[in-house]
N, C-alpha and C positions, 0 to 999 in steps of 0.2 A: 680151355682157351685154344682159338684157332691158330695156327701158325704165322697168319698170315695178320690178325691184331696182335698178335706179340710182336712182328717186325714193325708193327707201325706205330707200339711204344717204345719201342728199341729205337725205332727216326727219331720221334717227337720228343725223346729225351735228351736222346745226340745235338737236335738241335738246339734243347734248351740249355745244353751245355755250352755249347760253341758261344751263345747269346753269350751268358753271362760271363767265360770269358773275352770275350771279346769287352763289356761294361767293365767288367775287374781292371783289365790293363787300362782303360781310358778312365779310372777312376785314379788308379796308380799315378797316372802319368798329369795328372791334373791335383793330387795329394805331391806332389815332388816337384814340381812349376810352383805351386803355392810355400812350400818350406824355401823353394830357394829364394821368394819374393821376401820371404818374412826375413830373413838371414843377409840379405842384402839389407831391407830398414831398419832391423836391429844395429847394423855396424851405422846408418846414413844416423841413426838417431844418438850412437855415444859419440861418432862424430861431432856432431850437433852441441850435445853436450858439452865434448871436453874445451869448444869454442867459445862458446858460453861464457862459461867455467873462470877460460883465457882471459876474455872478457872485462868479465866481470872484475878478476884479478887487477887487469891495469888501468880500469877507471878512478880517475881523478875526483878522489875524494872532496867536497864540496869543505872550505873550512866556514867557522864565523867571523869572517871578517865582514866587514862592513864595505858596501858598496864604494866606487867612486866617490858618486855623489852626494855621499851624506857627510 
C-alpha cells in the first residue's frame, strides 16, 4: 500500500466521520424537540381529562319527571 492511498483513506474516513457526527447530534436534537412535544400533550391531554372528569361530575342529571306540558 502506497503512503500516499493510505492518507487518502485516513481523509475519506475522517470525513465520513465528521458526516455522521454531525447527522448524530441533529438526529439527537430533533429525538429531544420531539420528547419535549410528547411531554408537554401528555400533561395538555390529563389536563383535558381531569376537566372532563370535572365535568362530567357536575352535570345536571336529567330526572323523570314529566314535562310542563303534559
Amino acid at each position: 500500500m502506497s503512503e500516499e492511498s493510505l492518507e487518502e483513506r485516513i481523509e475519506a474516513l475522517e470525513a465520513r466521520l465528521m458526516f455522521q457526527d454531525v447527522t448524530i447530534e441533529t438526529l439527537n436534537e430533533t429525538v429531544t424537540t420531539q420528547w419535549r412535544e410528547i411531554d408537554t400533550l401528555k400533561r395538555r391531554i390529563a389536563s383535558l381529562s381531569e376537566r372532563l372528569q370535572e365535568a362530567e361530575a357536575n352535570l345536571v342529571k336529567p330526572t323523570n319527571e314529566k314535562p310542563p306540558h303534559y
